[in-house]
VEXFI-143406 format. One record per residue: residue number from 1; y negated, z negated, x of N, C-alpha, C in turn. Coordinates in Angstrom, 2 decimals, always signed. Atoms other than C-alpha are relative to their C-alpha. Layout:
N
{NUM, {Y, Z, X}, {Y, Z, X}, {Y, Z, X}} ...
END
This chain:
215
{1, {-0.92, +1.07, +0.38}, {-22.43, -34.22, -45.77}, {+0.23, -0.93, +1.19}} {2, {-0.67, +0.73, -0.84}, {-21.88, -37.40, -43.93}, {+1.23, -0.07, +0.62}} {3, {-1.35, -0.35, -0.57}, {-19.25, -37.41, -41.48}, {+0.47, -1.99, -0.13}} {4, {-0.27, +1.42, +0.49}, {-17.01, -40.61, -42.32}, {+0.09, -1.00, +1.47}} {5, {-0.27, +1.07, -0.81}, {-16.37, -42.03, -38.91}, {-1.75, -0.54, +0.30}} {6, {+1.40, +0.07, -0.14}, {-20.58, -41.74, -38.99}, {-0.35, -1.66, -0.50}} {7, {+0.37, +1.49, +0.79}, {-20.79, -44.16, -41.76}, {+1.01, -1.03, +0.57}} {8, {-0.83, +1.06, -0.68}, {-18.22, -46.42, -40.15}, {-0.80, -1.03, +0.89}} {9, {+0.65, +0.26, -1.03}, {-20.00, -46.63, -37.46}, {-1.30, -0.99, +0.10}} {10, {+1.16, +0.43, +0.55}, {-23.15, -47.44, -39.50}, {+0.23, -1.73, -0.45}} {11, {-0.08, +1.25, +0.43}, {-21.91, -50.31, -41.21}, {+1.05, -1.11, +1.10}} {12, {-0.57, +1.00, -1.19}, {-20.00, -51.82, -38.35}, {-1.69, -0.72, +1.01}} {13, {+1.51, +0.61, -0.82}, {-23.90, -51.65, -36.05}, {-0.57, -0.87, -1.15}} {14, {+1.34, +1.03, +0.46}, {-25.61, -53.79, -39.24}, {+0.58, -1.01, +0.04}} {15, {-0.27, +1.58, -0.14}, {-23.33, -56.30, -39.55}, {+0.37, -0.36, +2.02}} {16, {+0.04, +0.78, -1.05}, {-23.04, -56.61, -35.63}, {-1.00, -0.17, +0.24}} {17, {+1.37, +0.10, +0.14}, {-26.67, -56.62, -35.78}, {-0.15, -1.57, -0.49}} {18, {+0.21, +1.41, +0.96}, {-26.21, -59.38, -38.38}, {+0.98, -1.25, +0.76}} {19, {-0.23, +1.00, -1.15}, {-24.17, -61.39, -35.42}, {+1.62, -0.29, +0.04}} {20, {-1.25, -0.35, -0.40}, {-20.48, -60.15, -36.29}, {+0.06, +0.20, +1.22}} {21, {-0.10, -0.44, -0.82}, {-18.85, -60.22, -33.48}, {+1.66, +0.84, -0.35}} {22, {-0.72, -0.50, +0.07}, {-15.99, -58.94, -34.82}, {-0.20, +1.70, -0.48}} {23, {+0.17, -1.08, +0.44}, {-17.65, -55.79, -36.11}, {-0.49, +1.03, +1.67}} {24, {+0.78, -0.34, -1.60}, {-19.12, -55.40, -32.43}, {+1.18, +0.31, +0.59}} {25, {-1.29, -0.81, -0.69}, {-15.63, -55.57, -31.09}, {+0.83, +1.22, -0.44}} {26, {-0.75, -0.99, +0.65}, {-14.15, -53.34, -33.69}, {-0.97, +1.64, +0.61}} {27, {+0.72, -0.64, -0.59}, {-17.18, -51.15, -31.96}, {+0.86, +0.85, +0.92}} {28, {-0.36, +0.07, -0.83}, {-15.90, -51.31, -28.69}, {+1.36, +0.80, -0.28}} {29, {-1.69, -0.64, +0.00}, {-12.09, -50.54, -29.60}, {-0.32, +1.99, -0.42}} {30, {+0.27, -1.42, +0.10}, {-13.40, -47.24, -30.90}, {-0.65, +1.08, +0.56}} {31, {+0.26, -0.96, -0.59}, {-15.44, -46.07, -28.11}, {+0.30, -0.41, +1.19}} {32, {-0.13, -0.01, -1.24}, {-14.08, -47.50, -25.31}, {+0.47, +0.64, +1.05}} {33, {-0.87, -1.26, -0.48}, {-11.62, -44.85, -24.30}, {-1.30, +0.59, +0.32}} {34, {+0.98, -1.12, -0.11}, {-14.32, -42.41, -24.54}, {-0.78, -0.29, +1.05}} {35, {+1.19, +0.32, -0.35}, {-17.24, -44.25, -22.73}, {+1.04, -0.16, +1.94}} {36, {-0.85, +0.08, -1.71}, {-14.32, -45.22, -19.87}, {+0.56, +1.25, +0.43}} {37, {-0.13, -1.70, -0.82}, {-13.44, -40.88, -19.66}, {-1.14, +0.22, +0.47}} {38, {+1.09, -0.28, -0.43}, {-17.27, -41.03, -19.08}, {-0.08, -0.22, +1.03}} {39, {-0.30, +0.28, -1.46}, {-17.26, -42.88, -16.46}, {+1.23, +0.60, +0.96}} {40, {-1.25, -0.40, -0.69}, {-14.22, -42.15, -15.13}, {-0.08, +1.55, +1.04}} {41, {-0.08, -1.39, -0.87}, {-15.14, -38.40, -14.99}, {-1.16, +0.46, +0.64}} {42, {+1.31, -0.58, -0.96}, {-18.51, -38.75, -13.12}, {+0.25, -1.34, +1.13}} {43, {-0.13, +0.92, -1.00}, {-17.47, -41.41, -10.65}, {+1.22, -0.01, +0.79}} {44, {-1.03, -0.44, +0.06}, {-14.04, -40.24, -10.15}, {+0.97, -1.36, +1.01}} {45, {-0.98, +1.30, -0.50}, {-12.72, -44.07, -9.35}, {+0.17, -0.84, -1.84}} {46, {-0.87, +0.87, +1.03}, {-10.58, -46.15, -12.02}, {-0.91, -1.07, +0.11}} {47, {+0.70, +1.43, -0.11}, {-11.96, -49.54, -10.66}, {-1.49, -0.02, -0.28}} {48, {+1.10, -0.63, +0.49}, {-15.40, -48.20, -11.07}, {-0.72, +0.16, -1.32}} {49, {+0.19, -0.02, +1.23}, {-15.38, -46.92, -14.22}, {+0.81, -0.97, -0.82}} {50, {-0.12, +0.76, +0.48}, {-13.85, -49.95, -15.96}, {-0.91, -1.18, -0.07}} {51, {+1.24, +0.76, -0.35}, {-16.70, -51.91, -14.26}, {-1.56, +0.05, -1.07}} {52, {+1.74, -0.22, +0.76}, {-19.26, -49.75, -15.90}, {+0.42, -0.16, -1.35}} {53, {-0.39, +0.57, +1.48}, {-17.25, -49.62, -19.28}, {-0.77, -1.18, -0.68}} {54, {+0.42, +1.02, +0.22}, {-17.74, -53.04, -19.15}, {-1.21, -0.53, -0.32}} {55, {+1.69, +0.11, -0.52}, {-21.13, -53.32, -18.03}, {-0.89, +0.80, -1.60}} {56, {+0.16, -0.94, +0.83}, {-21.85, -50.48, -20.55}, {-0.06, -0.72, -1.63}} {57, {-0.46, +0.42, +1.39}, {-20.32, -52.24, -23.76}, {-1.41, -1.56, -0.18}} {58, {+0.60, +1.13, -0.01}, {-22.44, -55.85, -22.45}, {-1.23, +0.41, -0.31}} {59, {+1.53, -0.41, -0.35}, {-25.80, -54.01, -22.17}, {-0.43, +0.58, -1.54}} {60, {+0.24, -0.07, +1.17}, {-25.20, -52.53, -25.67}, {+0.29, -0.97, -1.11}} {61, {-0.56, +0.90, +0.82}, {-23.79, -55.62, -27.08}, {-1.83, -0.92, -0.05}} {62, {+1.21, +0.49, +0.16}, {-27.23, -57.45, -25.96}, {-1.31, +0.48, -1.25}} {63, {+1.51, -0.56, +0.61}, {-29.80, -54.37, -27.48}, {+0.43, +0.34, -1.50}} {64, {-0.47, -1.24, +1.29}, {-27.81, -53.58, -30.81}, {-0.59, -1.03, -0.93}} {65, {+0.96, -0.01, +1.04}, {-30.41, -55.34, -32.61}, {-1.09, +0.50, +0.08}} {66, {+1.00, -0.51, -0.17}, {-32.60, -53.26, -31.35}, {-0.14, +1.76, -0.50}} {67, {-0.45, -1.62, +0.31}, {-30.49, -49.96, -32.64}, {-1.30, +0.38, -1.10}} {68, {+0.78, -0.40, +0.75}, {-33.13, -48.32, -34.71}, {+0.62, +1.20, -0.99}} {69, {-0.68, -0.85, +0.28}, {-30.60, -45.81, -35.98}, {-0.85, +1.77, -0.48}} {70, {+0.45, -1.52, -0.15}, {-32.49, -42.92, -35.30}, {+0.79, +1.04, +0.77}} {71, {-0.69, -0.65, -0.22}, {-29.83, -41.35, -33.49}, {+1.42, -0.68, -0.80}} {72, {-1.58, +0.10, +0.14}, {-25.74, -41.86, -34.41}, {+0.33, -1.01, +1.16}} {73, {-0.27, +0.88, -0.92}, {-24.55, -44.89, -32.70}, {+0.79, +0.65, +0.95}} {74, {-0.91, -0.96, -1.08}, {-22.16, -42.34, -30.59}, {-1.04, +0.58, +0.96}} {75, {+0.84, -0.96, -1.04}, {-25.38, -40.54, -28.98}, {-0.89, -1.44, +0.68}} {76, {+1.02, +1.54, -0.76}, {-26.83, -44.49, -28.26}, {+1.20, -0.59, +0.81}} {77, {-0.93, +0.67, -0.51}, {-23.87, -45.45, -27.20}, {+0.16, +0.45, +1.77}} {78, {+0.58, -0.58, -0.87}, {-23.86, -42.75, -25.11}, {-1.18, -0.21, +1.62}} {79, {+0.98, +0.33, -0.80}, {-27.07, -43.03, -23.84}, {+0.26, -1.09, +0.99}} {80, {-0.58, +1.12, -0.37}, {-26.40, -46.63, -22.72}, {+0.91, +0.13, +1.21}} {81, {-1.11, -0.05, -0.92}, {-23.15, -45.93, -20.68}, {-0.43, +0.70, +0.90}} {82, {+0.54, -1.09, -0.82}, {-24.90, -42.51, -18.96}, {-1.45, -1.06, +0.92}} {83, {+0.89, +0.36, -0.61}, {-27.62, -44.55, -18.06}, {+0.13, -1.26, +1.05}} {84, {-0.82, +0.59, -0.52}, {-25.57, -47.42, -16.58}, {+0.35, +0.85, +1.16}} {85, {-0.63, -0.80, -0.96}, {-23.56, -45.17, -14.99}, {-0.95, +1.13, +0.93}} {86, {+0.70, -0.71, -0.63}, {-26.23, -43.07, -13.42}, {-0.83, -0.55, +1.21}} {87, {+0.32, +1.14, -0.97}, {-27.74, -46.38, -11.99}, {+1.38, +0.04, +1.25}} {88, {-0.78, +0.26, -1.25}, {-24.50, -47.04, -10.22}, {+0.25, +1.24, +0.92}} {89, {-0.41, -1.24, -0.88}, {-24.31, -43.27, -8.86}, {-1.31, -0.14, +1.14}} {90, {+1.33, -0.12, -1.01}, {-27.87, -43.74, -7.39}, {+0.19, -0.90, +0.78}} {91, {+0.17, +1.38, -0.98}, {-26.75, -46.98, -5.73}, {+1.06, +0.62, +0.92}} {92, {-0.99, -0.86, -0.75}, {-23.47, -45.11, -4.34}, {-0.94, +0.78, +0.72}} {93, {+0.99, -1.21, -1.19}, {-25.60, -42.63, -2.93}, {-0.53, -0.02, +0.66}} {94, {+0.97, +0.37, -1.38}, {-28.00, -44.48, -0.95}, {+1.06, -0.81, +0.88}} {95, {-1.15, +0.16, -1.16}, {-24.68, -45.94, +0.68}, {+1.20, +0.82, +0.36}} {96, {-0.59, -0.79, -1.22}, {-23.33, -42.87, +1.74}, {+1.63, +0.51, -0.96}} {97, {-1.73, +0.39, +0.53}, {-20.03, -43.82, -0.97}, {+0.21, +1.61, -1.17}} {98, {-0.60, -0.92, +1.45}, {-20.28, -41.02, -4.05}, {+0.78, +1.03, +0.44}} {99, {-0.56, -0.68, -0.41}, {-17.88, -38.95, -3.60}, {+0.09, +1.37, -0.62}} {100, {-0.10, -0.80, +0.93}, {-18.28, -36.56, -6.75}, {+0.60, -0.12, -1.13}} {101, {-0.66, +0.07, +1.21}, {-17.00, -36.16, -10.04}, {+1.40, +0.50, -0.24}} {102, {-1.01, -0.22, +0.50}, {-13.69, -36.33, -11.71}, {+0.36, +0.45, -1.22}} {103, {-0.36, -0.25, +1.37}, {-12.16, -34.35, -14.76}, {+0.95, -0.79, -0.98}} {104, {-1.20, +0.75, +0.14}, {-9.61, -37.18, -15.45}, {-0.57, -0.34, -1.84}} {105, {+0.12, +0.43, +1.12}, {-10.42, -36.88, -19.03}, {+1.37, +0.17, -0.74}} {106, {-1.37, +0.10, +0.04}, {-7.90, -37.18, -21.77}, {+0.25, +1.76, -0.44}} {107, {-0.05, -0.98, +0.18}, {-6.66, -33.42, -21.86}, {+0.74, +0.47, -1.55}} {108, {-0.09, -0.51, +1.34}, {-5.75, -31.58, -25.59}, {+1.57, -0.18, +0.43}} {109, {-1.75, +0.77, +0.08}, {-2.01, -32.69, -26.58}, {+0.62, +1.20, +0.49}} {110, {-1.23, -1.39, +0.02}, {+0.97, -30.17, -25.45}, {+1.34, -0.55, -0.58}} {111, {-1.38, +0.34, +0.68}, {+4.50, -29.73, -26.73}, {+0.76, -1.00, +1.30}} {112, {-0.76, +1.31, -0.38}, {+6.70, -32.46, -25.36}, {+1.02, +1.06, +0.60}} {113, {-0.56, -0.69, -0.42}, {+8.48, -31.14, -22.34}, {+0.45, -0.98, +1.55}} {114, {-0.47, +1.01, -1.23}, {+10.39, -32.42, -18.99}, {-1.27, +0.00, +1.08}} {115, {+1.06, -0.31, -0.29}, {+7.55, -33.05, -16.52}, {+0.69, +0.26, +1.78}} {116, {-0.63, -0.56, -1.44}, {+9.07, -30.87, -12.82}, {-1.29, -0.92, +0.86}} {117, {+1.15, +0.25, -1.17}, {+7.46, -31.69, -9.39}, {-1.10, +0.74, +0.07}} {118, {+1.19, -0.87, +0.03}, {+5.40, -28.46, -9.52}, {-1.11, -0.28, -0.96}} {119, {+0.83, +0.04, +0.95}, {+4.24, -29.58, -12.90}, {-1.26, -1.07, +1.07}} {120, {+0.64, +0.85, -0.72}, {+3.04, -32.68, -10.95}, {-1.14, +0.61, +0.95}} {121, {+0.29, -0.74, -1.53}, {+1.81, -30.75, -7.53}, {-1.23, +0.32, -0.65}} {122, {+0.72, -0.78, +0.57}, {+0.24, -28.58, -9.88}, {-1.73, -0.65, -0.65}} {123, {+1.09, +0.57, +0.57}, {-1.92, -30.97, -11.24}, {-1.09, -0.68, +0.63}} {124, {+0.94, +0.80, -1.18}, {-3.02, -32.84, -8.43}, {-0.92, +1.21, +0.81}} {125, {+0.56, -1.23, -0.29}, {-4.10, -29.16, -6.88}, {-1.41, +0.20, -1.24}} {126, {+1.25, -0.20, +0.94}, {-6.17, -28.40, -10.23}, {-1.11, -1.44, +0.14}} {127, {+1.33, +1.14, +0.15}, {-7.83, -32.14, -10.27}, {-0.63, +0.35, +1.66}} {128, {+0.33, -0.29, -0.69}, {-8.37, -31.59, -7.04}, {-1.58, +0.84, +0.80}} {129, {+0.57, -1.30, +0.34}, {-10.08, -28.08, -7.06}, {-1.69, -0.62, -0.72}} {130, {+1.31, +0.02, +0.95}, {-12.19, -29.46, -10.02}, {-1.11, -1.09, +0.62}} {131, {+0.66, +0.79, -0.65}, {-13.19, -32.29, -8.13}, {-1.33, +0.38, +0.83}} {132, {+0.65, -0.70, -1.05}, {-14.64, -30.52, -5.35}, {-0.73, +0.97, -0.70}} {133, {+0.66, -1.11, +0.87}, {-16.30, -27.78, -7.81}, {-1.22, -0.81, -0.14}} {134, {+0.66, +0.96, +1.26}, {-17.97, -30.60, -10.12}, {-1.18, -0.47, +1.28}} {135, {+1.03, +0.74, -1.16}, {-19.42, -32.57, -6.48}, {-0.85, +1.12, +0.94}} {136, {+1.50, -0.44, -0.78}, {-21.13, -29.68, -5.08}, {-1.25, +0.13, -1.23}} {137, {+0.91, -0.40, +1.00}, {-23.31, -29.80, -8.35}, {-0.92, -0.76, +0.50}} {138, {+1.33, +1.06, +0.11}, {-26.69, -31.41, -8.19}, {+0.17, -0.92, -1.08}} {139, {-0.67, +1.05, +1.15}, {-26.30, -34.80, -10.27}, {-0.30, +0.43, -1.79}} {140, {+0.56, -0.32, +1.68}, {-28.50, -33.38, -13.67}, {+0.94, +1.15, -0.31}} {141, {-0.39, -1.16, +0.49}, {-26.49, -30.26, -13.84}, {+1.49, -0.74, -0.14}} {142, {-1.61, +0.05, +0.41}, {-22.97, -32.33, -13.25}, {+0.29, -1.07, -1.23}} {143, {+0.31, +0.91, +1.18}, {-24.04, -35.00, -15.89}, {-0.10, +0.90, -1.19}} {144, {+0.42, -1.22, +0.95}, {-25.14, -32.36, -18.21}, {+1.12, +0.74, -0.81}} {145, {-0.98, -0.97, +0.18}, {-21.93, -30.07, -18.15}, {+1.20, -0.61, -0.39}} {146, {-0.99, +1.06, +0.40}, {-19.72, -33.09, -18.15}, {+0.20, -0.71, -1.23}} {147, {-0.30, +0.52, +0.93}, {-20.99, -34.39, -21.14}, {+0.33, +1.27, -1.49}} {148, {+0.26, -1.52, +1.10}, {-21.03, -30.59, -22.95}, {+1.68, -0.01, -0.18}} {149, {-1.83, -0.58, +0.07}, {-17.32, -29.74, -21.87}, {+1.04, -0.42, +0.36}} {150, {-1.25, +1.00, -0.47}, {-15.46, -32.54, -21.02}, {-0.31, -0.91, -1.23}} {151, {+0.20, +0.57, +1.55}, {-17.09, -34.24, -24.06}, {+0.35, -0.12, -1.22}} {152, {-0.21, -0.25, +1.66}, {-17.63, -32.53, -26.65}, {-1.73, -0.61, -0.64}} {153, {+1.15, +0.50, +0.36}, {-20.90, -33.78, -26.88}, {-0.99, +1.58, -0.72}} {154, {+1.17, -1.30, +0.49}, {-23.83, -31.33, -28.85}, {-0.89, +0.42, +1.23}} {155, {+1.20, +0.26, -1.01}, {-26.65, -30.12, -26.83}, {-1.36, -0.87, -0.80}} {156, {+1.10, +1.23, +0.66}, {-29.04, -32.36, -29.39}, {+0.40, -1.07, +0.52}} {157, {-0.18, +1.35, +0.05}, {-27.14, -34.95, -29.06}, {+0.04, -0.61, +1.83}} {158, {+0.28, +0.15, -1.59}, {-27.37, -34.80, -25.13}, {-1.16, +0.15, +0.48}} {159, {+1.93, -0.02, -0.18}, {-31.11, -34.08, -24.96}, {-0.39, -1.31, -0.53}} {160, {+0.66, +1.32, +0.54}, {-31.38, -37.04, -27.31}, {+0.12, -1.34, +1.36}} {161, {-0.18, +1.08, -0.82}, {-29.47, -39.27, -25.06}, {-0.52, +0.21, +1.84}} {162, {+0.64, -0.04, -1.53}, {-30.68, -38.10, -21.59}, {-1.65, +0.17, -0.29}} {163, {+1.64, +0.32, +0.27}, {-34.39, -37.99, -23.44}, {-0.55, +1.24, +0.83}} {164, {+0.75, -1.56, -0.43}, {-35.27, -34.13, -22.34}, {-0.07, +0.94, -1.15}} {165, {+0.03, -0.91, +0.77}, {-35.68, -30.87, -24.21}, {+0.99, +0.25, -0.18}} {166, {-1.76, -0.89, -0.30}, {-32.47, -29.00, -25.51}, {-0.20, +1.14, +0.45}} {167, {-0.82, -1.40, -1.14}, {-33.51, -25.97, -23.63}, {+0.03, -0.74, +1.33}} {168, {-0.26, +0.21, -1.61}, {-33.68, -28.20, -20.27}, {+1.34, -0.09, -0.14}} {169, {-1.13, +0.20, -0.03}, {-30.23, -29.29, -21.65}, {+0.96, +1.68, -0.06}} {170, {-0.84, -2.01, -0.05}, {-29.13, -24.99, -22.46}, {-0.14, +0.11, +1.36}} {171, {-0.02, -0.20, -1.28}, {-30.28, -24.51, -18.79}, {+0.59, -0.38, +0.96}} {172, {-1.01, +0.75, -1.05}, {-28.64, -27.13, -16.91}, {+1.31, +0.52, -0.28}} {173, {-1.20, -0.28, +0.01}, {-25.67, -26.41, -18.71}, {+0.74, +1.32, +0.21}} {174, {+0.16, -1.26, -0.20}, {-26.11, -22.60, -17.91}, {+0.19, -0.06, +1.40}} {175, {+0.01, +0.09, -1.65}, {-26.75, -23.28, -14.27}, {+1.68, -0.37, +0.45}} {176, {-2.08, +0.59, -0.63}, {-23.31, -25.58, -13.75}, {+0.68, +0.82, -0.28}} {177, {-1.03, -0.81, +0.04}, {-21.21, -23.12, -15.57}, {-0.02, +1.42, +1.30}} {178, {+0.19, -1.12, -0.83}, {-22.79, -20.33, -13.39}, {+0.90, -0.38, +1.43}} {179, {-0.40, +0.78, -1.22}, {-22.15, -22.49, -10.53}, {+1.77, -0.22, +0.31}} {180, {-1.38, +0.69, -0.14}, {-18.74, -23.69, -11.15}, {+0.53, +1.59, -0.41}} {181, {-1.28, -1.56, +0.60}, {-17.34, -20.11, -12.47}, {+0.91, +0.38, +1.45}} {182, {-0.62, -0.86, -1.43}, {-16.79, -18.73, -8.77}, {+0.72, -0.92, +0.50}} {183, {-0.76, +1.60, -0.53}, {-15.60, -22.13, -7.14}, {+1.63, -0.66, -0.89}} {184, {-0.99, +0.05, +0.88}, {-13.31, -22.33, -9.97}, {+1.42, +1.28, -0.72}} {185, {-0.55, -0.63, +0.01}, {-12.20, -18.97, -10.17}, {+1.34, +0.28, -0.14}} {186, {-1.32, -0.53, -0.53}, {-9.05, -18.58, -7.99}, {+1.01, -1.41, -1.10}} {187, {-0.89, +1.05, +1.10}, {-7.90, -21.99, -10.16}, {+0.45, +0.49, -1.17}} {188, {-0.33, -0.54, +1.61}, {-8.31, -20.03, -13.57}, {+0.92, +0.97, -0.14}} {189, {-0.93, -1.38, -0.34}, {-6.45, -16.95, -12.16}, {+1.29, -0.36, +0.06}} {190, {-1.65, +0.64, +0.09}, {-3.54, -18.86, -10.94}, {+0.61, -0.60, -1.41}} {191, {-0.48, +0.67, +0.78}, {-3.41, -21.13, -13.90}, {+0.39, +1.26, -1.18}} {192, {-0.18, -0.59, +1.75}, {-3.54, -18.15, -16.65}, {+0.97, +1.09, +0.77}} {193, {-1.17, -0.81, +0.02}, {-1.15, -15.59, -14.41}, {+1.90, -1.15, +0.15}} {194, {-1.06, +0.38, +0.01}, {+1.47, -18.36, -14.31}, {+0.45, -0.59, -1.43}} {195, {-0.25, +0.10, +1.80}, {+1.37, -19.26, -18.31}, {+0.27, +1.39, -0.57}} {196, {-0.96, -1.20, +0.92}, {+3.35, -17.23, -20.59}, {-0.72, +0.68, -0.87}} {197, {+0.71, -0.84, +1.13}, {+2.03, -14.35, -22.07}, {-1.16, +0.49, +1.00}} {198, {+0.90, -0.77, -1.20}, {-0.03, -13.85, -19.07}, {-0.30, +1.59, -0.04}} {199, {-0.18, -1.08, -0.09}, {+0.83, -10.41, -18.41}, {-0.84, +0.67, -1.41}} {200, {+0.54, -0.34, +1.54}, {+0.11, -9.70, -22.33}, {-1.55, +0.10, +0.07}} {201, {+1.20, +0.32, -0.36}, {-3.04, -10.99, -21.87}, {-1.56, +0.37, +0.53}} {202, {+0.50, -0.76, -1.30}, {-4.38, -9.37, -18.79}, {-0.94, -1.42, +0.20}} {203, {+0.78, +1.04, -0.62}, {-5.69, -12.99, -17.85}, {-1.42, +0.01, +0.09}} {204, {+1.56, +0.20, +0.07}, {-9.15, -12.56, -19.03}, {-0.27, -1.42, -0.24}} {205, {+0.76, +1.07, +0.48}, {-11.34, -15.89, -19.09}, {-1.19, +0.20, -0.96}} {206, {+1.14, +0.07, +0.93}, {-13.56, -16.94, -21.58}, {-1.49, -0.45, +0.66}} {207, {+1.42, +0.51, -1.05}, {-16.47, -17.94, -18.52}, {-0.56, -1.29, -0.44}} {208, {+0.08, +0.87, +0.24}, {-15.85, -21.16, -19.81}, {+0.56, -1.28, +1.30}} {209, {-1.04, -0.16, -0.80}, {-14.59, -23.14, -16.67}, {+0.29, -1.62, -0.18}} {210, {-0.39, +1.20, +0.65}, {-14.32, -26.56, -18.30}, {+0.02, -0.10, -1.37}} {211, {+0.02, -0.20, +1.50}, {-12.90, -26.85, -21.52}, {+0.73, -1.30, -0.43}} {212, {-0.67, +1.23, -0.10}, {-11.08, -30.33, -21.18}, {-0.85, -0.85, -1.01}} {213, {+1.30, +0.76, +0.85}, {-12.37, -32.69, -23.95}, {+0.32, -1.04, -0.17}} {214, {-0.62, +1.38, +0.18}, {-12.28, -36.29, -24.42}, {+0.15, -0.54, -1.31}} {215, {-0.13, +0.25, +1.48}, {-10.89, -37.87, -27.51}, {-0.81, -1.43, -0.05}} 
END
């Protein structure tokens, strides 16, 4: 069964095809969030990733008569922004600037509560942490993992758009988790013996060590 935001999607790319531009923007409003957590969480600068957003949305605004709709405009869209954005990491890099990746995606809703200093502290410590985890990755494995579990992305639909196999994509994303489990560890420990029910629990992880997803 078709998924409905699919067909949405569908008939928004023919008529921007057909030179709506209002169907093109109505595009945009629906993946821009998303495409700017992309960036956002492999470049881990604001000014940056609004750049590539940008850049991102222009580059698909030019080829989207060229969509062939052989993938889901979400995995071209995709594509597009990752590939953008991968350019500007390689240009960072030969000047010395990348600094690593950021999780600053948007995190799963919680109950509505006062927000303390620790809460704060707390958070800047975890982005932190993840920061430094994510940048010792090699770039294919932190691209890879980023778009799996900060996504939400498939592994098809990430083989499609990075144009490899889906076991190179099972592997990479096998490797980073391996990678990031230990580095991430003492973060998961603290975070699950200081949530309630801890004790209950016995603070087992699921050896999942990003589970953050972008809406």
């Amino acid at each position: 069964m078709a998924d409905a935001g699919t067909d949405v999607d569908r008939e928004l790319v023919e008529a921007a095809a057909g030179g709506s531009r209002e169907a093109f923007d109505e595009l945009v409003r629906r993946y821009q969030r998303r495409i700017f957590n992309l960036a956002r969480s492999l470049t881990s600068n604001d000014g940056d990733a609004e750049d590539l957003t940008q850049e991102a949305f222009v580059r698909a605004y030019r080829a989207i008569k060229k969509f062939r709709g052989d993938s889901t405009f979400k995995t071209w869209m995709y594509s597009v922004a990752t590939n953008v954005i991968r350019a500007h990491m390689a240009r960072q890099k030969r000047r010395g600037a990348f600094w690593g990746a950021s999780l600053d995606a948007d995190a799963p809703e919680a109950p509505e509560r006062a927000v303390s200093r620790e809460d704060v502290e707390g958070d800047v410590v975890r982005r932190d942490a993840i920061d430094k985890a994510l940048a010792a990755l090699p770039e294919e494995l932190r691209v890879a993992v980023t778009l799996r579990d900060i996504h939400g992305l498939g592994y098809r639909e990430i083989a499609e758009l990075l144009d490899i196999p889906i076991g190179t994509v099972e592997s990479r994303i096998f490797r980073a988790r391996h990678r990031l489990r230990p580095l991430l560890e003492p973060l998961m420990t603290r975070t699950t013996s200081s949530s309630p029910g801890a004790s209950q629990s016995g603070g087992q992880s699921s050896g999942r060590p990003v589970e953050a997803k972008a809406c």
